[in-house]
FIKERO-456866 format. One record per residue (C-alpha): z, x, y; residue number from 1. Coordinates in Angstrom, 3 decimals, always signed. Last residue first. Example, Ala and Ser with C-alpha at 12.3 -4.5 7.8 and 13.67 -1.06 7.14 Angstrom:
% FIKERO-456866
+----------+----------+----------+------+
!        Z !        X !        Y ! resi !
+----------+----------+----------+------+
!   +7.140 !  +13.670 !   -1.060 !    2 !
!   +7.800 !  +12.300 !   -4.500 !    1 !
+----------+----------+----------+------+
This chain:
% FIKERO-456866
+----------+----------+----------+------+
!        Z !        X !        Y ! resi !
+----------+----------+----------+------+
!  +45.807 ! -101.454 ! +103.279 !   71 !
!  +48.841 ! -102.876 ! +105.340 !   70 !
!  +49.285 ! -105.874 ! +103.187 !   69 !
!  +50.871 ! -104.004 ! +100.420 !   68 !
!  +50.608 ! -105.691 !  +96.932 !   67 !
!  +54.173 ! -106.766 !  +95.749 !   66 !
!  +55.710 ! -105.054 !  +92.775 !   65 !
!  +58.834 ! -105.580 !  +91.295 !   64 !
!  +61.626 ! -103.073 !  +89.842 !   63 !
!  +64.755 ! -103.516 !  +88.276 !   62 !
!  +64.187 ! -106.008 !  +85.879 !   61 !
!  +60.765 ! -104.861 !  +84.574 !   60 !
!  +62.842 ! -101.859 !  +83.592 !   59 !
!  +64.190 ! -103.987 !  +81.130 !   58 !
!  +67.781 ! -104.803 !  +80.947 !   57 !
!  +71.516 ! -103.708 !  +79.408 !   56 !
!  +72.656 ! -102.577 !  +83.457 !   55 !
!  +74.033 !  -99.210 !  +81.913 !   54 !
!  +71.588 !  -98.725 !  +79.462 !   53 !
!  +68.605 !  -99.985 !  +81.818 !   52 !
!  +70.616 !  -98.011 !  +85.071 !   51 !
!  +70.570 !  -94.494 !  +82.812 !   50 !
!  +66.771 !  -94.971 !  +81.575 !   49 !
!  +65.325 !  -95.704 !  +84.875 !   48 !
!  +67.368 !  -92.667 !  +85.761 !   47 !
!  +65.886 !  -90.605 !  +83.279 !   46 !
!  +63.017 !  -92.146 !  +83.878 !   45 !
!  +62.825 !  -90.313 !  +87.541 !   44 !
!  +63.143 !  -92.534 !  +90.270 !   43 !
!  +61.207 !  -92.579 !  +93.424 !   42 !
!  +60.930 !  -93.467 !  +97.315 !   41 !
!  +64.697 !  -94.884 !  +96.708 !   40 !
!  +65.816 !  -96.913 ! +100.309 !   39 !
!  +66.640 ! -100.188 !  +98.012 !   38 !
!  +70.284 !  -99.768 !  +99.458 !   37 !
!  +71.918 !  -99.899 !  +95.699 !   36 !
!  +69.063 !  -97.192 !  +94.919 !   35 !
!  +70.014 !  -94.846 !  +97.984 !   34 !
!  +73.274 !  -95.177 !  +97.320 !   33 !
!  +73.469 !  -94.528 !  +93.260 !   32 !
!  +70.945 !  -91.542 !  +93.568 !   31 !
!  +73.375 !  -89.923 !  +97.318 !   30 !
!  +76.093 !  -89.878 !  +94.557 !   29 !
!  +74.414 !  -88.757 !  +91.543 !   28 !
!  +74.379 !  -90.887 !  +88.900 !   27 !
!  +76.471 !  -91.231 !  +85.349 !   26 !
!  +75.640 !  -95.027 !  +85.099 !   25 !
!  +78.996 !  -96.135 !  +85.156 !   24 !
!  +80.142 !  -93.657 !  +87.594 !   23 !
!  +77.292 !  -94.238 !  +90.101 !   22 !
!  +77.338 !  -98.101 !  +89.673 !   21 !
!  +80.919 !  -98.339 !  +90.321 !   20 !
!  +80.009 !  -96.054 !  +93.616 !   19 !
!  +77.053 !  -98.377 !  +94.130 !   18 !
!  +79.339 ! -101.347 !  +95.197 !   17 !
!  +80.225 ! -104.317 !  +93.689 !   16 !
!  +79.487 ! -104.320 !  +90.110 !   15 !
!  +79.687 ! -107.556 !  +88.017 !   14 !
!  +76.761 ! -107.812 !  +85.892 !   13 !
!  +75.013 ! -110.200 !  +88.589 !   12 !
!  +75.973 ! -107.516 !  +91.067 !   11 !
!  +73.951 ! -105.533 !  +89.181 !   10 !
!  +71.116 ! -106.955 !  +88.895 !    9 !
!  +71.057 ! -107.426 !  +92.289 !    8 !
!  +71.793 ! -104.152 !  +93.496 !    7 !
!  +68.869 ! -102.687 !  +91.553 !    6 !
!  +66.101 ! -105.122 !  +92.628 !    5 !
!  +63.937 ! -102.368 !  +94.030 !    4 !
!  +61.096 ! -103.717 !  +95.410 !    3 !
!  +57.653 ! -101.940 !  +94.975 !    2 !
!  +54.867 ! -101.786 !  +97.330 !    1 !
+----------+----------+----------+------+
């Protein structure tokens, strides 16, 4: 499973909602809210690419991986 840890790196940078996030990043809307929530099923890398510029940090920040303990 993978965690998205995109509100908390960017609260750290000083954003407080995913609206500031959406206009700093250039994002769609429903992108920004559905990545601050950690609901996102995927991300293209241009949006990877977007929240690293925007966020100034590696992808390996955003994302971590947990092994499922369903399977």
């Amino acid at each position: 499973m993978i965690i998205l840890n995109v509100r908390k790196v960017a609260e750290k940078q000083g954003y407080k909602n995913a609206h500031q996030l959406q206009l700093a990043a250039g994002l769609a809307s429903h992108v920004a809210t559905r990545l601050w929530r950690g609901e996102a099923q995927a991300m293209s890398f241009s949006v990877l690419n977007a929240l690293c510029l925007t966020l100034e940090c590696q992808p390996g920040k955003l994302l971590k991986y947990e092994p499922d303990t369903d399977t």
